[in-house]
C-alpha positions in Angstrom: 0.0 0.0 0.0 1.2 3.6 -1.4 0.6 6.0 1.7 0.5 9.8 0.1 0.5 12.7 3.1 -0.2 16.1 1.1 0.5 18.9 3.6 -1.3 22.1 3.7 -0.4 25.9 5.1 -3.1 28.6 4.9 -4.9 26.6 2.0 -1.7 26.0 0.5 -0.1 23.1 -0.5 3.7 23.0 0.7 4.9 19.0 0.5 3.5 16.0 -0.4 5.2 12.8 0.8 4.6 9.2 -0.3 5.6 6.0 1.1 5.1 2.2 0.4 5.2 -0.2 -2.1 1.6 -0.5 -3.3 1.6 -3.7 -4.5 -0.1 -3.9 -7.5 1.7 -6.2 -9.2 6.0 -7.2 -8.7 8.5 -4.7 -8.5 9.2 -2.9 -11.9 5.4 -4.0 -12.9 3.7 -1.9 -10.6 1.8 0.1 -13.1 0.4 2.2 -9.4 3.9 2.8 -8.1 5.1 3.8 -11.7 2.1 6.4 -11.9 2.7 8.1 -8.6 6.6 8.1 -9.3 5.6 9.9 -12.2 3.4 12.4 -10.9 6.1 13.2 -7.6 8.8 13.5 -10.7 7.0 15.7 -12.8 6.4 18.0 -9.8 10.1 18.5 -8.9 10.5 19.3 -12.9 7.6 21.4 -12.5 8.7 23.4 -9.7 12.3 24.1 -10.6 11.6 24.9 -14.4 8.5 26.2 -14.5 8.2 28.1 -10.8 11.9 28.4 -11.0 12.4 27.3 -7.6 16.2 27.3 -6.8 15.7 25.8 -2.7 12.9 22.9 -3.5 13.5 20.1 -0.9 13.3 16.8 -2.8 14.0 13.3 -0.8 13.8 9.6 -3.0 14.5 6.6 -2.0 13.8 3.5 -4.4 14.4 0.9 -2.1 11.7 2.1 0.5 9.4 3.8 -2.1 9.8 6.8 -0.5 9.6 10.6 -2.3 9.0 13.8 -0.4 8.9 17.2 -2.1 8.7 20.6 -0.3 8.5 24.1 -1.3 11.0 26.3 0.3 9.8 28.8 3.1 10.0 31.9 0.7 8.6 32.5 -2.5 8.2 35.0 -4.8 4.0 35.7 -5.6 4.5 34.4 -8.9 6.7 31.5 -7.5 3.9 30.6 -5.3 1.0 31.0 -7.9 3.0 28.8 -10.1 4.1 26.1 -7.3 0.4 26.2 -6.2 -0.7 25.4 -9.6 1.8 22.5 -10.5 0.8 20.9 -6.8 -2.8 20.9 -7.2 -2.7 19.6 -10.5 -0.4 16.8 -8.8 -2.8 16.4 -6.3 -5.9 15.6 -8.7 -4.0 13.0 -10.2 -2.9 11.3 -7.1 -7.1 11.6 -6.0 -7.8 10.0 -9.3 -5.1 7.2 -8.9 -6.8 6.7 -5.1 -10.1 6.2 -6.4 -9.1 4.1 -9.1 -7.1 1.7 -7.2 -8.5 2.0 -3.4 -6.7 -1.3 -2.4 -2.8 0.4 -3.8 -3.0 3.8 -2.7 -4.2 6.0 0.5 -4.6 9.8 0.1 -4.3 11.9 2.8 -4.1 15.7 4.2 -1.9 16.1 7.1 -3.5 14.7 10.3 -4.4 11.2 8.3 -8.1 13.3 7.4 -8.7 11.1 3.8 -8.6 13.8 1.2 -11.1 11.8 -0.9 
């Protein structure tokens, strides 16, 4: 099971971590786990190229399944409209990947409160 923790600050998101195998099918099959790797990735490209972040804190570990991504403590307003865009776009494909494959993947905000 693919834990995902999406962490909120004034109605902002500022990280979302994930955690967990999710056991679709074996390692390197896992068509859930390739699909949430590829949504995490694409919002680290997203946030240094497009919202230009230079300070994004970015943890992975393959072994564990583990990837965190946070946005640094000060951003430009632009920096932030742009961050806050590429994270909620994130974020609805992570909702639809949890409702698709309930048994693989947990959605939550901060606090465990199911985000579905």
């Amino acid at each position: 099971m693919t834990d995902v923790t999406v962490k909120y600050k004034d109605h902002r998101i500022v990280s979302i971590e994930s955690s967990g195998h999710a056991g679709f099918r074996r390692r390197g099959k896992d068509i859930v786990c390739a699909a949430i790797s590829v949504l995490m990735f694409t919002a680290v490209q997203g946030l240094d190229s497009v919202a230009e972040l230079d300070h994004l804190i970015f943890e992975s570990d393959e072994k564990t399944a583990y990837m965190y991504v946070e946005l640094p403590s000060t951003l430009s307003e632009e920096q932030a409209l742009k961050a806050g865009v590429i994270l909620d776009t994130v974020v609805i494909g992570l909702q639809g990947i949890a409702q698709d494959y309930p048994k693989n993947m947990r959605l939550y905000k901060e606090g465990g409160a199911n985000i579905q």
